[in-house]
ZAFIDO-338324 format. One record per atom (N, C-alpha, C): residue in three letters; x, y, z. Coordinates in pm, whole numbers, padded with zeros to 5 digits, always signed. Layout:
ALAXYZ ...
END
This chain:
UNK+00085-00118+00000 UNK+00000+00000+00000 UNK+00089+00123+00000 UNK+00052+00212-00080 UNK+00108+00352-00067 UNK+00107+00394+00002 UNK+00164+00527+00085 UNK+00183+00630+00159 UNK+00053+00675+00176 UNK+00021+00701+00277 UNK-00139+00819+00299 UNK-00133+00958+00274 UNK-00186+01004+00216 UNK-00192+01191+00241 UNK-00244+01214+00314 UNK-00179+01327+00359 UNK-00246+01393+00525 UNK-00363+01427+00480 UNK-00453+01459+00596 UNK-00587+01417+00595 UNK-00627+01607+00577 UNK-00722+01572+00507 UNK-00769+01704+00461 UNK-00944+01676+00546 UNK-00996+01908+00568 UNK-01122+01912+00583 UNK-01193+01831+00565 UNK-01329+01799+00607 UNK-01472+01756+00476 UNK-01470+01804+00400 UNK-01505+01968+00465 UNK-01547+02136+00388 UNK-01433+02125+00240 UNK-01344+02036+00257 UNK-01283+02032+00153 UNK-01298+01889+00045 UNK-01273+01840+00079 UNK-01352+01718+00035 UNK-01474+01739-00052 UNK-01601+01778+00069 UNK-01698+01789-00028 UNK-01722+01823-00127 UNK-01605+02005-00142 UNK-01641+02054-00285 UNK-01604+01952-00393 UNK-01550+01860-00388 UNK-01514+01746-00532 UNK-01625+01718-00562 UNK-01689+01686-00728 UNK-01761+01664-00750 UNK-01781+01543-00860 UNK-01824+01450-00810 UNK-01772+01331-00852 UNK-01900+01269-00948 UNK-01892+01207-01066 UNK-01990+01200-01160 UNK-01988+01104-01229 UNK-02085+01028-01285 UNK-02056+00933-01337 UNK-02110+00934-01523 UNK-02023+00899-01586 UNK-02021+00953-01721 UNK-01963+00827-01792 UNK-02052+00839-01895 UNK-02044+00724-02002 UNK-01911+00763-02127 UNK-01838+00680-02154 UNK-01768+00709-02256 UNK-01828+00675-02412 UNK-01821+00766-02461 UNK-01858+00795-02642 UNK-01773+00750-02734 UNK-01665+00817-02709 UNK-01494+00788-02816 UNK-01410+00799-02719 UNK-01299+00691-02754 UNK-01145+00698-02699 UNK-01071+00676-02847 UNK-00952+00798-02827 UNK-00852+00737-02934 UNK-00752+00814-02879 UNK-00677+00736-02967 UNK-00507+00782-02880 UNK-00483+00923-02931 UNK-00411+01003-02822 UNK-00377+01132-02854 UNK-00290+01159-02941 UNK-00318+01259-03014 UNK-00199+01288-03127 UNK-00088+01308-03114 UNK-00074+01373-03026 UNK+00057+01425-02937 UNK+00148+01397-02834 UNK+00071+01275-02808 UNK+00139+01235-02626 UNK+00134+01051-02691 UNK+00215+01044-02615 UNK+00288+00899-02641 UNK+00176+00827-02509 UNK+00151+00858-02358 UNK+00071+00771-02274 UNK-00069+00855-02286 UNK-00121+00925-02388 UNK-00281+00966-02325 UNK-00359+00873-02445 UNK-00455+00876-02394 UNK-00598+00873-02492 UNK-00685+01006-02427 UNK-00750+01058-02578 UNK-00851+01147-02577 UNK-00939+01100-02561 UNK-01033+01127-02438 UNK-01134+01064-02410 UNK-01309+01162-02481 UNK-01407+01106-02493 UNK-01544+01211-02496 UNK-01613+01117-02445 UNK-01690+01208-02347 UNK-01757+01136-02222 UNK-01900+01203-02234 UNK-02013+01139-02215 UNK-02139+01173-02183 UNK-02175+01195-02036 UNK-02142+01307-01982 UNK-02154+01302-01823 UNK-02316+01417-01805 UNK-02384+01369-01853 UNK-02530+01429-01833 UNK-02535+01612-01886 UNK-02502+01668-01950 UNK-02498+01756-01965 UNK-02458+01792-02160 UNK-02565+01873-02194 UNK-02564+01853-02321 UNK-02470+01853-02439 UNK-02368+01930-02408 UNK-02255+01924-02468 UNK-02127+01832-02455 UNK-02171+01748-02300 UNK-02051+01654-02278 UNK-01919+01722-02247 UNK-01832+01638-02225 UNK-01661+01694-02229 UNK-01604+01596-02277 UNK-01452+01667-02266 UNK-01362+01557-02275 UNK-01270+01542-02224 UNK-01138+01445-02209 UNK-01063+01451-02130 UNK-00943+01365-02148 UNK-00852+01388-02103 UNK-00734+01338-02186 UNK-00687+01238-02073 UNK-00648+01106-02042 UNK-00661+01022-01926 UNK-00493+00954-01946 UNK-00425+00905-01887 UNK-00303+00863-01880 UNK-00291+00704-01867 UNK-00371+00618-01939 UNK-00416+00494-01931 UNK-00356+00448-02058 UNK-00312+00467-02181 UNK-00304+00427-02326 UNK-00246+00302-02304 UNK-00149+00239-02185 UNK-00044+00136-02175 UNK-00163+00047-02136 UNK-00265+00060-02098 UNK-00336-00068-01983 UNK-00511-00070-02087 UNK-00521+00056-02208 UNK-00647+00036-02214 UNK-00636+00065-02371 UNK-00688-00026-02437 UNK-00725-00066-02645 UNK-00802+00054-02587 UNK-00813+00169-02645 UNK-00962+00307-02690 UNK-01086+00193-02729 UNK-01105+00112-02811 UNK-01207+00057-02878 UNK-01244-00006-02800 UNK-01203-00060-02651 UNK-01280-00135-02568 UNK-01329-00079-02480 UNK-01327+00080-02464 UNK-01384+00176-02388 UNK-01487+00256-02368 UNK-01540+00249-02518 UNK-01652+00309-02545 UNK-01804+00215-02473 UNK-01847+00312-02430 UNK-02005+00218-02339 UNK-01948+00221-02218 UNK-01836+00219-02193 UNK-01811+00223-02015 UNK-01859+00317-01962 UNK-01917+00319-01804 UNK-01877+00407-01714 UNK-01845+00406-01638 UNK-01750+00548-01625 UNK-01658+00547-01515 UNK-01732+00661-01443 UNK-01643+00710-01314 UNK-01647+00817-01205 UNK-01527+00900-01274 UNK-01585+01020-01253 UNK-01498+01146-01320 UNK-01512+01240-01219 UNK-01403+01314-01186 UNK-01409+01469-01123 UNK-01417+01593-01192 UNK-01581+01603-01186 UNK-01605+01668-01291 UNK-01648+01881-01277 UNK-01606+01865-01147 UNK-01555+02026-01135 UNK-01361+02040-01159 UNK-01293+01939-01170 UNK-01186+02002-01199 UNK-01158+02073-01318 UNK-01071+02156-01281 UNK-01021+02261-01378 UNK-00988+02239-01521 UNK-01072+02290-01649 UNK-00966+02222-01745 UNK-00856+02286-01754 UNK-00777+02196-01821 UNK-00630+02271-01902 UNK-00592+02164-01998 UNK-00489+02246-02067 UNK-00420+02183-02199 UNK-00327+02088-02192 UNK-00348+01984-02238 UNK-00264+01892-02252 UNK-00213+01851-02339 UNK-00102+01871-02390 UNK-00040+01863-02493 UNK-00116+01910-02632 UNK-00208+01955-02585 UNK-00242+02084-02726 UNK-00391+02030-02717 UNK-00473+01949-02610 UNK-00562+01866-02637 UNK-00628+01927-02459 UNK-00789+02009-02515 UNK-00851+02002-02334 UNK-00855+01880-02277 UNK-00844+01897-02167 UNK-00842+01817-02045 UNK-00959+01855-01972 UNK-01106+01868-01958 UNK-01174+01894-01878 UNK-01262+01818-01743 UNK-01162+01779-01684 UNK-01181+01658-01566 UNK-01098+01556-01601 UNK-01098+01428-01489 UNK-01051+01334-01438 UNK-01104+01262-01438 UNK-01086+01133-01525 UNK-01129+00972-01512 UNK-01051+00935-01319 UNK-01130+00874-01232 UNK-01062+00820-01165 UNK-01019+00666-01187 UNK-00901+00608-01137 UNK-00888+00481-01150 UNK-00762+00442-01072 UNK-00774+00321-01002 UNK-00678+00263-00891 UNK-00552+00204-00998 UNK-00441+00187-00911 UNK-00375+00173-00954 UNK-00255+00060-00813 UNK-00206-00050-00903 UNK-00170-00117-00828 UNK-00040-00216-00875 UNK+00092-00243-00823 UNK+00157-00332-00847 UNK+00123-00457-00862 UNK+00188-00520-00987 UNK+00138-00658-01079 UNK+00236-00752-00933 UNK+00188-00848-00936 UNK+00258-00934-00869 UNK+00276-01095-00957 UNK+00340-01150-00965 UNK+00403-01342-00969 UNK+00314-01412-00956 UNK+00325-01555-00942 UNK+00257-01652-00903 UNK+00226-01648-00802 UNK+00319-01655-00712 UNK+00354-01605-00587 UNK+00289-01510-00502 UNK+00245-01402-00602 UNK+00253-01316-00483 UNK+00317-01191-00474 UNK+00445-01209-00485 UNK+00552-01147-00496 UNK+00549-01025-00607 UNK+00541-00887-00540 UNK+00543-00767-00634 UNK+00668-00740-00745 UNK+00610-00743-00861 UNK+00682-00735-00983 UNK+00820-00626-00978 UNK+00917-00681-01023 UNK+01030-00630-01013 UNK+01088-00466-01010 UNK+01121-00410-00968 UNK+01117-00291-01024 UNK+01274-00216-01039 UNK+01299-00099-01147 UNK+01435-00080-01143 UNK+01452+00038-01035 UNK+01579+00029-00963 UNK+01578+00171-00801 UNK+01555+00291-00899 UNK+01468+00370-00807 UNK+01498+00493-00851 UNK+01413+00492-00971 UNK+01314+00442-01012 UNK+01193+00446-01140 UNK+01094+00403-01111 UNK+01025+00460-01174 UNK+00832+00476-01118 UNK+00843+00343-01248 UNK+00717+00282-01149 UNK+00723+00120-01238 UNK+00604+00169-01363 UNK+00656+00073-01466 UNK+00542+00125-01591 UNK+00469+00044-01614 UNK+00380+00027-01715 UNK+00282-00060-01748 UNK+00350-00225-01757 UNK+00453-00317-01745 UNK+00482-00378-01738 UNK+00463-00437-01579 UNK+00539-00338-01469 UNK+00539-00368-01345 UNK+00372-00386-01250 UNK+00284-00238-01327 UNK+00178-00246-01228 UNK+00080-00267-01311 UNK-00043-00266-01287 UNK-00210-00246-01343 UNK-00285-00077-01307 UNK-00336-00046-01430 UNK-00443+00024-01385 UNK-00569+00012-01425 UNK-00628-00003-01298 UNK-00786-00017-01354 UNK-00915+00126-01324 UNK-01030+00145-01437 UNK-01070+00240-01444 UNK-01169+00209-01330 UNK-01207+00290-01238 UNK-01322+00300-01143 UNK-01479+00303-01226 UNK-01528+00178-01205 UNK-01660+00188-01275 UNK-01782+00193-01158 UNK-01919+00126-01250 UNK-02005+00134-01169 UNK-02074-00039-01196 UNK-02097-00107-01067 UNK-02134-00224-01109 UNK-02297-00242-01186 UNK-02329-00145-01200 UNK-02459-00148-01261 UNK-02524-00019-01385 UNK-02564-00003-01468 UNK-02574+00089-01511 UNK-02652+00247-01484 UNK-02627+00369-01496 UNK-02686+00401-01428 UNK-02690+00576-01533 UNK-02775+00617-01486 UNK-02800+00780-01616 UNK-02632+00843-01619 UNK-02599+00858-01710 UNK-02496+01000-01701 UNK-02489+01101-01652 UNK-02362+01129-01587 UNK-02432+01271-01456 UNK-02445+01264-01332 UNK-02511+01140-01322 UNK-02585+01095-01204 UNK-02438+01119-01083 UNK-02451+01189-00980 UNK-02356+01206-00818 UNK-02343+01067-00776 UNK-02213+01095-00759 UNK-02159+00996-00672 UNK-02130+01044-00557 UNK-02167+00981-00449 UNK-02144+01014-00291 UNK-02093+00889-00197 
END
C-alpha cells in the first residue's frame, strides 16, 4: 500500500464533485505517447472531454459504453495541445508473480505498465450520465 496523504477538511472534500459519465470515443492522442482522448457523456448537453493517462493498460475501442467516475468540477487545461476537462478516476496497483511477490522494479523508477495495473473505477450497474456519486 502507498503512503497516505495527510488528511484534509470535509469542507474540503466535499467541494469534489464526482460523476458518473459514459464514454462515447477513446482514441489515442496525437501528441502524447501515454494519453488517450477521451469524450464522455456526463449528463450535460454538450458533454466533455478529457485526456486520461491509461493508453499502456487500455485498447480506446474497448472503452466506449463504459462508465466510469470522473471529477467533474476540476479545472480544465491543456494537454499537450488537447482540453483536459476533468478526471477519469482509476486505482492503480503493483502486478505481482505466481507467488505473490510484487513485480520487479528498477531503483529509482516509477514502475510502468509492465510492473503495475491500472484499472478504471466503474459502476457495477448501469446508471443515467451525470448521475452524483457520494
Amino acid at each position: 500500500m502507498s503512503e497516505l496523504l495527510p488528511e484534509i477538511a470535509y469542507d474540503l472534500f466535499a467541494k469534489i464533485d464526482f460523476r458518473v459519465a459514459t464514454i462515447l470515443s477513446a482514441e489515442v492522442h496525437p501528441n502524447a505517447d501515454k494519453l488517450l482522448k477521451i469524450r464522455l457523456d456526463d449528463g450535460t448537453p454538450e458533454g466533455r472531454q478529457v485526456c486520461a493517462g491509461i493508453k499502456a493498460w487500455y485498447d480506446p475501442s474497448t472503452l466506449v459504453g463504459k462508465q466510469v467516475i470522473i471529477v467533474a468540477n476540476l479545472e480544465p487545461r491543456q494537454l499537450r495541445g488537447e482540453i483536459s476537462a476533468g478526471m477519469i478516476l482509476a486505482a492503480s496497483d503493483l502486478k505481482t508473480d505466481p507467488k505473490g511477490e510484487p513485480a520487479a522494479i528498477v531503483e529509482g523508477q516509477k514502475p510502468g505498465p509492465d510492473e503495475r495495473d491500472v484499472i478504471l473505477i466503474t459502476v457495477d450497474r448501469s446508471v443515467k450520465a451525470g448521475s452524483k456519486v457520494s
